[in-house]
BAGU-435345 format. One line per field, with one value per residue: x, z, y of N, C-alpha, C in turn; residue number from 0. Coordinates in Angstrom, 2 decimals. Layout:
N
n_u = X | ...
n_w = Z | ...
n_v = Y | ...
ca_u = X | ...
ca_w = Z | ...
ca_v = Y | ...
c_u = X | ...
c_w = Z | ...
c_v = Y | ...
torti = NUM | ...
END
This chain:
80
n_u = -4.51 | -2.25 | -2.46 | 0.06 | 2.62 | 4.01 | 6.70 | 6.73 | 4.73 | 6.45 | 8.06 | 6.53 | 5.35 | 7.73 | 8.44 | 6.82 | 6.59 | 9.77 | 9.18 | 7.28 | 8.28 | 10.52 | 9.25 | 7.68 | 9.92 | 11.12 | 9.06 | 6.36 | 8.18 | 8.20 | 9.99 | 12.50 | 12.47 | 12.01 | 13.28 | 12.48 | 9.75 | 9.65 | 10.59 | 8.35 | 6.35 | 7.16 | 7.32 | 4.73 | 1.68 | -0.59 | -3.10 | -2.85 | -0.56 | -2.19 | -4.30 | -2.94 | -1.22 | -4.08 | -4.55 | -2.71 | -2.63 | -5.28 | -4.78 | -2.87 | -4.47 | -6.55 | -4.92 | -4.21 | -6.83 | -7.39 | -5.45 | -5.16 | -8.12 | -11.24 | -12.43 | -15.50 | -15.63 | -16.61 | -19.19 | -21.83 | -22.30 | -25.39 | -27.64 | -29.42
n_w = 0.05 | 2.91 | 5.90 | 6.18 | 8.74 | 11.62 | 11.40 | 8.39 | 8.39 | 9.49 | 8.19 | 5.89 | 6.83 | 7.74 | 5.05 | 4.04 | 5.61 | 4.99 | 2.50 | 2.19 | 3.83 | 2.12 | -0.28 | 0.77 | 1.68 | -0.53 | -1.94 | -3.31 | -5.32 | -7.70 | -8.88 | -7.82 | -5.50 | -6.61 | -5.89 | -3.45 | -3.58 | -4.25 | -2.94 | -1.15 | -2.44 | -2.81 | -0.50 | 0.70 | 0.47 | -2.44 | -2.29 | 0.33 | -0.59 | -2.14 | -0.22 | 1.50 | -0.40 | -1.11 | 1.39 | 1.67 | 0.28 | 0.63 | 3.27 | 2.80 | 1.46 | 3.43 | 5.39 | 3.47 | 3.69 | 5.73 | 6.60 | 4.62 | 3.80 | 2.59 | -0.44 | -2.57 | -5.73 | -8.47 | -9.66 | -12.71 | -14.05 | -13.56 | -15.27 | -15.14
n_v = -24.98 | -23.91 | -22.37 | -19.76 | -20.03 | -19.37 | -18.21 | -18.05 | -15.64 | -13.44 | -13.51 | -12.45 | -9.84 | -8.22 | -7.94 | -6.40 | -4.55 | -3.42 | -2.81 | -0.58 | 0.95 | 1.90 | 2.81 | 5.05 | 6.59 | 7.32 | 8.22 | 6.94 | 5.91 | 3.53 | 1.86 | 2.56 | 1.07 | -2.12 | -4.24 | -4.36 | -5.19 | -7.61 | -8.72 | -8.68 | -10.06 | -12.25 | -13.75 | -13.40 | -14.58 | -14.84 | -13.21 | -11.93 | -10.31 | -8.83 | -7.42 | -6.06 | -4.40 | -2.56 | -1.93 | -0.19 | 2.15 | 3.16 | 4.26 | 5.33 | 7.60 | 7.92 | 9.23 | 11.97 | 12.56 | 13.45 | 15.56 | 17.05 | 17.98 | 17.17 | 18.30 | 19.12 | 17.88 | 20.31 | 20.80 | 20.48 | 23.97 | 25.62 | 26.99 | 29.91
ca_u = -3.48 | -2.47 | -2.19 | 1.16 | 3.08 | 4.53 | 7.94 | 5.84 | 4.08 | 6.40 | 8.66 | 6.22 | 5.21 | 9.20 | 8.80 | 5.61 | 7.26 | 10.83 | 8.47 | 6.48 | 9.35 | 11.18 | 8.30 | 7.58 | 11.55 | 11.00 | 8.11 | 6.02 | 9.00 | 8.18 | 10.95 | 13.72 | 11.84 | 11.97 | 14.01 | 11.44 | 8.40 | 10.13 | 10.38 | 7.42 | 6.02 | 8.08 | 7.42 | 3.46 | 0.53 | -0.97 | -4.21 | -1.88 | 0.21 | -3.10 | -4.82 | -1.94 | -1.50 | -5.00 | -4.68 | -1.16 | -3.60 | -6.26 | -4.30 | -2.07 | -5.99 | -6.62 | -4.05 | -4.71 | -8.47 | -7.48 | -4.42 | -5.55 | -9.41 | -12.30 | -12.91 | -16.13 | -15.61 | -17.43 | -20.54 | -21.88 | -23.40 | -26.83 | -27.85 | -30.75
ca_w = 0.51 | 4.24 | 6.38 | 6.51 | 9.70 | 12.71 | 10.76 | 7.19 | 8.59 | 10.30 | 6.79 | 5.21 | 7.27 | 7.57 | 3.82 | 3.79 | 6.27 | 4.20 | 1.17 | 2.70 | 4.03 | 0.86 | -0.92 | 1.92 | 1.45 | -1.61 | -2.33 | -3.94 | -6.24 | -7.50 | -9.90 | -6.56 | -4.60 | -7.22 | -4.72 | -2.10 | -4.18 | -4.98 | -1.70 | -0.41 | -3.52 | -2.98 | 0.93 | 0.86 | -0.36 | -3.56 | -1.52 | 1.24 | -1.06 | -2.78 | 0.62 | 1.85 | -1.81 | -1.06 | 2.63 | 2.23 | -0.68 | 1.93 | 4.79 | 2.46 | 1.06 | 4.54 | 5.54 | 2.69 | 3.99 | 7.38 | 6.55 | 3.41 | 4.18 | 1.69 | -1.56 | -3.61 | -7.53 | -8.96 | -10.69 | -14.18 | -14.19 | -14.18 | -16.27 | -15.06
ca_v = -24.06 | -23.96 | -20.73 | -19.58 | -20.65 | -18.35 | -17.86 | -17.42 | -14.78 | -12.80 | -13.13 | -11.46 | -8.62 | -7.70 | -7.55 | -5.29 | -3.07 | -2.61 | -2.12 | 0.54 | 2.18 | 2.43 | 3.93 | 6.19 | 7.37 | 7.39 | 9.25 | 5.97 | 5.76 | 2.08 | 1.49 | 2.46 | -0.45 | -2.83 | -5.39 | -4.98 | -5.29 | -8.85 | -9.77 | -9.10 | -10.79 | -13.72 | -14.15 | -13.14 | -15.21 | -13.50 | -12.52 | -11.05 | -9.15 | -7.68 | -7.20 | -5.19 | -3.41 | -1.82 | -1.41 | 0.88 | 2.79 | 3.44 | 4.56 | 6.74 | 8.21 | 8.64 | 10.14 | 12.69 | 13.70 | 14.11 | 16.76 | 17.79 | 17.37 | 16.75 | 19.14 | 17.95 | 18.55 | 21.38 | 20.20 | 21.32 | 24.85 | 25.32 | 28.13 | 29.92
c_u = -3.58 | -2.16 | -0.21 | 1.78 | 3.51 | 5.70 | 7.90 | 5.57 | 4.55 | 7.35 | 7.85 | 5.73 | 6.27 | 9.07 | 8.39 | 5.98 | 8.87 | 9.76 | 7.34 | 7.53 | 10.53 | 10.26 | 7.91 | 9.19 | 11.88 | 9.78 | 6.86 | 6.89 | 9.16 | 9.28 | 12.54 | 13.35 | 11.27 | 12.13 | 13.11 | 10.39 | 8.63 | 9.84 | 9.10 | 6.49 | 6.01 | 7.59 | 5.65 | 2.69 | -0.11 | -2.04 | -3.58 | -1.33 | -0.98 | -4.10 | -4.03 | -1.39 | -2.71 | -5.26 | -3.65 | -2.43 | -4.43 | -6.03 | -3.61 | -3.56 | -6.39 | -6.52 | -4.26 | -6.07 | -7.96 | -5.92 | -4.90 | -7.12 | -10.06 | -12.49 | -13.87 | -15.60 | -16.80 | -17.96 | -20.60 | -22.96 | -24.30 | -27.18 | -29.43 | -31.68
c_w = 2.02 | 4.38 | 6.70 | 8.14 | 10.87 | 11.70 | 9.50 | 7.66 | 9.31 | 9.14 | 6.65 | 5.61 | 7.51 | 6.27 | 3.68 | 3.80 | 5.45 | 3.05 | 1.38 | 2.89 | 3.04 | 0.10 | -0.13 | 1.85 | -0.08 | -2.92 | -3.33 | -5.55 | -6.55 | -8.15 | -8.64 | -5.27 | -5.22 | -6.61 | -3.90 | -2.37 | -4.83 | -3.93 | -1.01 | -1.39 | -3.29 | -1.35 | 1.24 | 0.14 | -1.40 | -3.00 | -0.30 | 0.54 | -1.51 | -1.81 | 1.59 | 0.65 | -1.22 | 0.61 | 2.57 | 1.22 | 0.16 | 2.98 | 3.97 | 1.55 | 2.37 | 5.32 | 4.62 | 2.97 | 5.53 | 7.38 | 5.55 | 3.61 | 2.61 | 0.38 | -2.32 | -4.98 | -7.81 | -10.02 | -11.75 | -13.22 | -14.27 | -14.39 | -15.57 | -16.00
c_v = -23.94 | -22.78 | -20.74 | -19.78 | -19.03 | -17.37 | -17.14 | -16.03 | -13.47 | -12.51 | -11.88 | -10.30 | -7.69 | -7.05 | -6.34 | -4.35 | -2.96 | -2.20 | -1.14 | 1.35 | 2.86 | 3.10 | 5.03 | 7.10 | 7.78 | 8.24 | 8.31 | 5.65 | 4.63 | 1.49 | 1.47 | 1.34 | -1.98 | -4.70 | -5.56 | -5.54 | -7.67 | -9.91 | -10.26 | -9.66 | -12.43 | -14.58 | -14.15 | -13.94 | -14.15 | -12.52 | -11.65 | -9.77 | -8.14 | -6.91 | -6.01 | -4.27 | -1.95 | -1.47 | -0.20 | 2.31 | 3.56 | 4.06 | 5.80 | 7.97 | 8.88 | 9.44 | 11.56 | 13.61 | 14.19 | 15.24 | 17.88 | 18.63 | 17.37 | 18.10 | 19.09 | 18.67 | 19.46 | 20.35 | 21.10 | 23.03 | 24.97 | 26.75 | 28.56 | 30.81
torti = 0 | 1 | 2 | 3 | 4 | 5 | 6 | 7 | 8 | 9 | 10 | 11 | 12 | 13 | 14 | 15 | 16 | 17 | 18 | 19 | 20 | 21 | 22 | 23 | 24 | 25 | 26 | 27 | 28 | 29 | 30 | 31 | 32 | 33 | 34 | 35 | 36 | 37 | 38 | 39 | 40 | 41 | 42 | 43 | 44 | 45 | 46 | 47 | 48 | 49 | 50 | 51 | 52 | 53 | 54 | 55 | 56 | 57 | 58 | 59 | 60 | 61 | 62 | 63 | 64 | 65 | 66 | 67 | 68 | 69 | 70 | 71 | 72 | 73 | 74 | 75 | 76 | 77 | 78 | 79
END
């Protein structure tokens, strides 16, 4: 498999970004970004698409501790 080219590569980051920005308008509404999820499917190497899958994941997690911030889960009781 060769590395995607100038033109390849600039496809599929167009895609990324409409398919980010439709779920972002969308509220991760995956079924209303059905079309994009195609494209950038269609235009991305499989390791790309899944490398960028878990990067948008990560950033929108991120995003989450640093507004939200950190909570730990309540542990079991300990009875004394």
């Amino acid at each position: 498999m060769s590395a995607p080219n100038s033109a390849e590569r600039k496809a599929c980051w167009d895609a990324r970004d409409l398919l980010w920005k439709c779920l972002d308008d969308s509220n991760d509404n995956t079924s209303a970004c059905q079309n994009f999820q195609k494209e950038f499917e269609s235009n991305c190497p499989a390791q790309w698409v899944k490398y960028f899958t878990k990067r948008r994941d990560y950033l929108k997690y991120k995003e989450k501790m640093q507004t939200e911030g950190f909570s730990p889960a309540e542990g079991p009781k300990m009875s004394s």
